[in-house]
C-alpha positions in Angstrom: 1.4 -25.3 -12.9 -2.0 -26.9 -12.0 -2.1 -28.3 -15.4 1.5 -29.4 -15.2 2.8 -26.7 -18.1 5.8 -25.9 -18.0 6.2 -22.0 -18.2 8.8 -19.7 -19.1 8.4 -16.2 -18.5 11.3 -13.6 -19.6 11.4 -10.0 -18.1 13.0 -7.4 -20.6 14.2 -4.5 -19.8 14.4 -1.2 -22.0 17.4 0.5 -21.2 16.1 4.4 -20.3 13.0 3.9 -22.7 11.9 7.5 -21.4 14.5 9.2 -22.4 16.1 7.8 -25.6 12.4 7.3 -27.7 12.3 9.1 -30.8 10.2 12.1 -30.9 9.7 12.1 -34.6 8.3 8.8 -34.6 6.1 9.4 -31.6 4.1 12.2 -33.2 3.8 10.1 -36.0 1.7 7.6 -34.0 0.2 10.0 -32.1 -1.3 11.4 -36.1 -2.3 7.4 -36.5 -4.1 7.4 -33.3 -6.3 10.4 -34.7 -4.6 12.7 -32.5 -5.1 15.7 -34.7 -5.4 19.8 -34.6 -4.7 22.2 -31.7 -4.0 18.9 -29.5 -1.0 17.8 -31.8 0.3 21.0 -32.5 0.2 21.6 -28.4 1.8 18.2 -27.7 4.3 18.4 -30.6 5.6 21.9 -28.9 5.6 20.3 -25.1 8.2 17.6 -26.5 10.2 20.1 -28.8 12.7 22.9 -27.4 13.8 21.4 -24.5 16.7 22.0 -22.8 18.5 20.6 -19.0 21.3 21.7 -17.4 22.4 21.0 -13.9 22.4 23.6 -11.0 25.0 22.3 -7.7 24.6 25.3 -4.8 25.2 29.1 -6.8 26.6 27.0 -10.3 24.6 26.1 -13.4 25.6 24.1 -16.4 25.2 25.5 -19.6 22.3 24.5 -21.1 21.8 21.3 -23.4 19.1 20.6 -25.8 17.4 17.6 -25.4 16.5 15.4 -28.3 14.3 12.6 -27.3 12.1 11.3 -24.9 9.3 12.5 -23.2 9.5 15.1 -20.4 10.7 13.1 -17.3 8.5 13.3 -13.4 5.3 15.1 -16.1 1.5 13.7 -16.0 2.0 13.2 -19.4 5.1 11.7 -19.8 3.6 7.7 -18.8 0.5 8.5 -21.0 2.9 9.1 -24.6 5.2 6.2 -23.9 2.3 4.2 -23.2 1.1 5.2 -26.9 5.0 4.9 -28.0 4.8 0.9 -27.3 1.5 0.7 -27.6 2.3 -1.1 -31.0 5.1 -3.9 -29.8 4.5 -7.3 -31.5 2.1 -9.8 -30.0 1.8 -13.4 -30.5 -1.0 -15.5 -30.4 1.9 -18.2 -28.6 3.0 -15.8 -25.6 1.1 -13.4 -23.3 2.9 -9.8 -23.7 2.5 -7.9 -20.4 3.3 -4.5 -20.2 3.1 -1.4 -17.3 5.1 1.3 -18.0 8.6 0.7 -19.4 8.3 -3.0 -17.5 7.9 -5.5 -20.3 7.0 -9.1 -19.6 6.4 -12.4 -21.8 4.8 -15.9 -20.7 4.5 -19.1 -22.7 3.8 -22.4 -22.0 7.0 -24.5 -23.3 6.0 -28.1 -23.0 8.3 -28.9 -26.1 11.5 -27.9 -27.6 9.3 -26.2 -30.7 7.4 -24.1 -28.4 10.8 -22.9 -27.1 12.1 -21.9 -30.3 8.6 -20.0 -31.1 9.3 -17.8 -27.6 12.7 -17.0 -29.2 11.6 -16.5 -32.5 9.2 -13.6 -30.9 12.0 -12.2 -28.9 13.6 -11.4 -32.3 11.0 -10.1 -33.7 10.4 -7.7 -30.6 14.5 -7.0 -30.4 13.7 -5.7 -34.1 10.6 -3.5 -33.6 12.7 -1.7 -30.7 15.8 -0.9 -32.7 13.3 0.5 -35.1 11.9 2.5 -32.4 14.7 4.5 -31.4 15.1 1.6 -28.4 17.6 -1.2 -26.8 16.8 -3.9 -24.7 19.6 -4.6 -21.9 20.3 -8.8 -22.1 22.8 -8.2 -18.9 19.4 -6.5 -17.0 16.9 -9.1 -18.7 16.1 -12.8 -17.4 14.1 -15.7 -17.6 12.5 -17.9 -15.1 10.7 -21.3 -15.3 7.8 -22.0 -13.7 7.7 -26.2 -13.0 6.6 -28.5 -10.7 9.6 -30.9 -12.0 12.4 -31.4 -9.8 14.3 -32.2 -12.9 13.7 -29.8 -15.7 15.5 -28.5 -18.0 17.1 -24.8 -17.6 15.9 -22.2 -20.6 18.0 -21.0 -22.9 17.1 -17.5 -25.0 19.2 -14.8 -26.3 18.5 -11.2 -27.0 21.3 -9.5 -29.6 23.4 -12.6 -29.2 23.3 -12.7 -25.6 21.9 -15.7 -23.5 19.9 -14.6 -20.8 20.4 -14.6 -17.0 18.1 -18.0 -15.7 17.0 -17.2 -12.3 15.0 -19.2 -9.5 13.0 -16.0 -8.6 12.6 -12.7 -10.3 10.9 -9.5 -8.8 7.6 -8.3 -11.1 6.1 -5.2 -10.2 7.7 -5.5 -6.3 6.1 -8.8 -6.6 8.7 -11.8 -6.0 8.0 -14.8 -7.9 10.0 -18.4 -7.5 10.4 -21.2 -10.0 7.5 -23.0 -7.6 5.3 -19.6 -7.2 6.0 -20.2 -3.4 5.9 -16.9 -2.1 8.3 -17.3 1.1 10.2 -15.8 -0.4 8.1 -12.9 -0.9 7.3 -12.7 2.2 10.7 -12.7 4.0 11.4 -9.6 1.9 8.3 -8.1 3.3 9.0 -8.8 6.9 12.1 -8.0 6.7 11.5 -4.6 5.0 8.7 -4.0 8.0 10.3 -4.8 10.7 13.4 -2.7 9.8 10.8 0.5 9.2 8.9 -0.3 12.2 12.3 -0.1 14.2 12.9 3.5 12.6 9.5 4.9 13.1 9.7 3.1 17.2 13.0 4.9 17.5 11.7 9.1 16.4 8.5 8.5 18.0 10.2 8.2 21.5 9.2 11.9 22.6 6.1 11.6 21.0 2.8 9.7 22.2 1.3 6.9 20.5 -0.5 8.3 18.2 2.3 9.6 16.0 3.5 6.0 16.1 0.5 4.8 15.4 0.3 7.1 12.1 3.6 6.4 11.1 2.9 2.5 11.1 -0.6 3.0 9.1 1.6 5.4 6.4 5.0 3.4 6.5 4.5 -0.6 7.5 1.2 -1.5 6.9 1.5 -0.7 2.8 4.9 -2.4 2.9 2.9 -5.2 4.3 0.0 -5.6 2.1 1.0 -4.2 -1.4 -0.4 -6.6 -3.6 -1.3 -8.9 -0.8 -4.2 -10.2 -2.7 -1.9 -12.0 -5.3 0.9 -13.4 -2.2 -1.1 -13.8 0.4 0.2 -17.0 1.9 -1.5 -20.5 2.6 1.0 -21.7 5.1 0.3 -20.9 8.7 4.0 -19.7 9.5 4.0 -16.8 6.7 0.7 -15.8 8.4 2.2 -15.8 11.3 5.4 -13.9 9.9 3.1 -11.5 8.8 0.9 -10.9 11.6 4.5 -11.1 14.2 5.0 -7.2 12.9 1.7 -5.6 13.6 1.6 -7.5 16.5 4.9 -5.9 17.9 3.3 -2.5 16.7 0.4 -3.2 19.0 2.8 -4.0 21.9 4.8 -0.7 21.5 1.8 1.4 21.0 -0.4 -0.2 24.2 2.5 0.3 25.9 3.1 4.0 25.4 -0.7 4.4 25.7 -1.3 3.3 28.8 1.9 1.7 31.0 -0.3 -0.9 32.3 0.2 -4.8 31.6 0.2 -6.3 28.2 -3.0 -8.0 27.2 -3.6 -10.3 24.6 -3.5 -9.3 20.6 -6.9 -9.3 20.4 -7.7 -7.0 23.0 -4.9 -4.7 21.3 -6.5 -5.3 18.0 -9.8 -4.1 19.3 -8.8 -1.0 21.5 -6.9 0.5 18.1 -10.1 -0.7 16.0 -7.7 -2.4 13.8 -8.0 -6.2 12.4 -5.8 -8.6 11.9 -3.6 -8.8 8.6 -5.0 -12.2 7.1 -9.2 -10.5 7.9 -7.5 -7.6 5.7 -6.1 -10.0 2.9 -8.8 -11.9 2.6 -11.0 -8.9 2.4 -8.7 -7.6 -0.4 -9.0 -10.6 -2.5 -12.8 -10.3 -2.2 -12.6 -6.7 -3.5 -10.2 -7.6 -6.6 -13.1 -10.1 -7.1 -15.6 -7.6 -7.1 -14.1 -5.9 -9.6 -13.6 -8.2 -12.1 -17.4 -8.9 -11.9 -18.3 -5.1 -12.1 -16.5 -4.2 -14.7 -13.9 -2.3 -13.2 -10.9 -4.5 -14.6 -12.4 -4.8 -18.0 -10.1 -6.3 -20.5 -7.8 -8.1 -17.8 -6.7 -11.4 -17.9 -7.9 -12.6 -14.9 -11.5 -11.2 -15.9 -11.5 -14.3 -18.5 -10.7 -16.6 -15.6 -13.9 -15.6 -13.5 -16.4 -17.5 -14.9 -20.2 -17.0 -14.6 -22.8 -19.7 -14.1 -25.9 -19.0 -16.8 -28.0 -20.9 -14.4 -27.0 -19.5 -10.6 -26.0 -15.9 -11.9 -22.8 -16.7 -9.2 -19.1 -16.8 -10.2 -18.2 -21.3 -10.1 -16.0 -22.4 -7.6 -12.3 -22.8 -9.4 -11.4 -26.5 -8.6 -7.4 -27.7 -9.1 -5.7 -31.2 -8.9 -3.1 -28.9 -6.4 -4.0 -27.7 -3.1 -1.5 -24.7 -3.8 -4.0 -24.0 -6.8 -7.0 -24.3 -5.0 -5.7 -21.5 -1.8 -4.3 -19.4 -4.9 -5.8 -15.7 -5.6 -8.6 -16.2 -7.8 -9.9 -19.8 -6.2 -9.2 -19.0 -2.7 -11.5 -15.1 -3.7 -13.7 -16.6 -5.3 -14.4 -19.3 -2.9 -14.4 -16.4 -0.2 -16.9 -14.2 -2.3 -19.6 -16.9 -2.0 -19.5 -17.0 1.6 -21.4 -13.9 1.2 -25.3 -14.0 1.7 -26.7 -14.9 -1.2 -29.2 -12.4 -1.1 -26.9 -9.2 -1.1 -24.7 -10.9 -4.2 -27.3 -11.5 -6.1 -27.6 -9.8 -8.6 -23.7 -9.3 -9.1 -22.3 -6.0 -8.1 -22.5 -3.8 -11.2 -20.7 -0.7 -9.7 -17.9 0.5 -7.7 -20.6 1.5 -4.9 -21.9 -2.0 -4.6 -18.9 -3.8 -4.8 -17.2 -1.4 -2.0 -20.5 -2.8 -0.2 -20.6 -5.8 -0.3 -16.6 -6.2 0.5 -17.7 -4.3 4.0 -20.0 -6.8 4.6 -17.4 -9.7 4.0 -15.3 -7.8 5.9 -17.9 -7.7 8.8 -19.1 -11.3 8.6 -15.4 -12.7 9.0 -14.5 -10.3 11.6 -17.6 -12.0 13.4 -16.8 -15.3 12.6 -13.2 -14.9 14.3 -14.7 -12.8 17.4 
């Protein structure tokens, strides 16, 4: 969107990939991958001879033998479908983006052609899944476009001779995206999901002391609350504020079942828990994604091809943008944060997990300082 593209991403979904994939033609790609010996004769016996039935109180089922799909709730089951699709088409016009049975396309379309490539390589995935045994649901896919336009045209694509559901926003990995990557909408969801736990866990707590509450909130709300908050978190003071308005109320309740004295400021709540405040802890988790795109950790990620190293400093360059919603984004906005850090303890790069988890507590240290 900084570059004024136009993008289109579609979201397929494979209706229960796990359970209708053929197991024939899985242990035939498990033989290409080199999987040979003991190992395939082991694996070929764990997805053979399988049977379910259903038990309800004293009653069972009788027993029905299952014919495909991998072993549902197993260690291994993720691992084999991972090797199952591991072979899906790719296109040098569209970025395939896969995790799990989640299956995601992006292309630029800044012309009518490059819209008809993007459905040309929609039939040729529909076709390698019906030759895999699986069925892509149109009524459960959709497309959104990403535009700056006001006026832009909706996207049309089909999957089996189905047109696809256009949406303004679509949900990626718990992740909410809009046609404007504005993530209000994101974080409403997140409030709202926050607030209503925080009620819940307020509400049993009542004959306990605070520090049940105060477990419950770091189990329950505070993931709910920063789950992926180094993608989302927000530039616009009011979703900050949004944000922070829930631990601030779980401050309140706890200070108040604490000690029965007056309320004091958020700060001084903050710092008698030895907690920080939401947008030190988002910040801090943007440095740490940052870290590990530069130590190796997320090798072969997208985004590692987006951090770009200066051959004369050594030191990731600052990621200018003709947007100012670009330049507060994840990677500039992390990046920018990252070299805010003494120079001497990021140079050289962090080149381990060790170092990195280092130098993100002293980030984490120097902007809780900065805000004291």
């Amino acid at each position: 969107m900084d570059n004024r593209v136009t993008t289109d991403l579609i979201q397929l979904d494979l209706s229960n990939a796990f359970d209708t994939l053929s197991i024939k033609i899985l242990i035939e790609k498990l033989t290409r991958a080199g999987i040979c010996g003991p190992l395939l004769v082991w694996l070929t016996r764990f997805l053979h001879g399988r049977s379910q039935q259903v038990l309800y109180g004293c009653s069972c089922s009788v027993a029905s033998a299952v014919s495909s799909g991998v072993p549902q709730g197993s260690v291994l089951g993720p691992t084999l479908f991972l090797l199952y699709v591991n072979d899906m088409p790719r296109s040098d016009n569209c970025l395939l983006v896969q995790y799990a049975d989640d299956t995601s396309i992006v292309a630029p379309v800044s012309s009518p052609a490059d819209s008809n490539c993007l459905q040309l390589y929609l039939m040729e995935i529909e076709k390698w899944t019906q030759a895999q045994h699986l069925q892509i649901s149109a009524t459960k896919s959709g497309v959104i476009r990403f535009t700056n336009s006001r006026k832009s045209d909706s996207p049309c694509y089909t999957v089996a001779g189905s047109p696809l559901a256009v949406s303004d926003s679509m949900c990626i990995l718990g992740v909410t995206l809009t046609k404007n990557l504005d993530f209000s909408a994101h974080v409403a969801g997140v409030v709202s999901k926050a607030r209503r736990t925080l009620g819940f866990i307020t509400r049993v707590t009542k004959p306990c002391g605070p520090e049940a509450l105060r477990s419950l909130y770091t189990a329950l709300v505070l993931p709910t609350l920063e789950y992926c908050s180094a993608i989302w978190s927000p530039a616009q003071q009011h979703l900050r504020e949004r944000l922070e308005s829930v631990q601030r109320r779980a401050t309140r309740i706890i200070w108040s079942r604490s000690s029965g004295a007056a309320d004091v400021s958020y700060n001084a709540r903050l710092r008698a828990l030895e907690w920080r405040p939401l947008g030190q802890r988002r910040r801090t988790s943007r440095v740490r994604a940052v870290c590990r795109l530069l130590d190796g950790s997320l090798a072969g990620s997208h985004l590692a091809s987006v951090v770009r190293v200066s051959k004369r400093t050594g030191q990731p360059e600052p990621l200018r943008g003709r947007t100012t919603r670009h330049s507060e984004s994840f990677i500039p906005a992390a990046i920018k944060d990252f070299l805010t850090i003494p120079l001497n303890a990021r140079n050289p790069l962090p080149a381990s997990n060790d170092e990195s988890r280092e130098l993100c507590r002293l980030f984490s240290h120097q902007v809780a300082s900065d805000t004291s």
